[in-house]
Wavefront OBJ file of the C-alpha trace (Angstrom):
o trace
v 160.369 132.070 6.272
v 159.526 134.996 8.549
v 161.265 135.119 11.813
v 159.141 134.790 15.078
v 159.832 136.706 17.806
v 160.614 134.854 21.253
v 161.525 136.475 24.983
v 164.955 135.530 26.253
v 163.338 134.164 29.757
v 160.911 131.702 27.381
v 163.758 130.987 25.292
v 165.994 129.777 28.753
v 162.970 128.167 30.473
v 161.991 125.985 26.653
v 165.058 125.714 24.994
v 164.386 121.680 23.890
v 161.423 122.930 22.357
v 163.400 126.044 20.488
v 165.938 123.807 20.044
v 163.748 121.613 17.794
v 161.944 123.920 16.117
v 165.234 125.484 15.351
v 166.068 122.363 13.480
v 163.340 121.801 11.563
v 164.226 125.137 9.877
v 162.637 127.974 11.932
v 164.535 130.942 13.335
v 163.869 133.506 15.957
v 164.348 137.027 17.124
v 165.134 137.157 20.636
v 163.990 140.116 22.631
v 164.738 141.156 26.324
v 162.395 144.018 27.241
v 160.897 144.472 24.009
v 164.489 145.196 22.421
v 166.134 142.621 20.300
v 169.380 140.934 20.991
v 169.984 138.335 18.503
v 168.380 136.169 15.777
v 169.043 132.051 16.426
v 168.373 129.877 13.354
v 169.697 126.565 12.067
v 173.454 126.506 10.977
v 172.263 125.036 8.162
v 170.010 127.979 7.026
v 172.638 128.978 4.243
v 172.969 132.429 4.454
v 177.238 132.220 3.052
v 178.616 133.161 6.575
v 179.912 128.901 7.513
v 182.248 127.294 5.824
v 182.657 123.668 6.552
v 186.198 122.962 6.756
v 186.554 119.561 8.493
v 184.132 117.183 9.973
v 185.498 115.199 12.881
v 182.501 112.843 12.942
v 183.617 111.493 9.679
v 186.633 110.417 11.527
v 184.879 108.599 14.316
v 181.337 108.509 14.802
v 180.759 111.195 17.806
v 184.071 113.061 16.954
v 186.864 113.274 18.851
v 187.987 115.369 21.769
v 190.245 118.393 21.330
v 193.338 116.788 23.537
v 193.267 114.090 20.823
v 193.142 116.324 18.091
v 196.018 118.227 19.590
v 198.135 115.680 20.516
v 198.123 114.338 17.208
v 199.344 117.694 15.540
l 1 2 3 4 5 6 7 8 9 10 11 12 13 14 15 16 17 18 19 20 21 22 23 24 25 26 27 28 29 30 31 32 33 34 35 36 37 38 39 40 41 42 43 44 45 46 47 48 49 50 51 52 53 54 55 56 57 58 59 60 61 62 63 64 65 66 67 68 69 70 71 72 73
């Protein structure tokens, strides 16, 4: 899918909006003053860079806080 291009200041002002379109699969390039500064897509866009090593949610539904975690190591 081609990436759209969307202005930082839009991008701060709408982010539910990006934030929804981003996870239905559609990615940006974000510009300030005509210059891009980063692409945003969905982590699940696989593109080899993640690596799921351990999902906390699977432990307890919402995850668990990092004090936890650490107190338990």
């Amino acid at each position: 899918m081609e990436n759209a291009i969307v202005g930082l200041k839009e991008l701060r002002e709408n982010m539910e909006k990006y934030a929804s379109l981003i996870k239905r699969g559609r990615s940006f390039i974000v510009v300030k003053r005509s210059k891009p500064l980063f692409k945003i897509s969905s982590v699940d866009e696989d593109d080899g860079l993640w690596e799921t090593v351990i999902d906390f949610t699977r432990l307890r539904k919402g995850g668990i806080s990092a004090e936890e975690l650490l107190s338990r190591l």
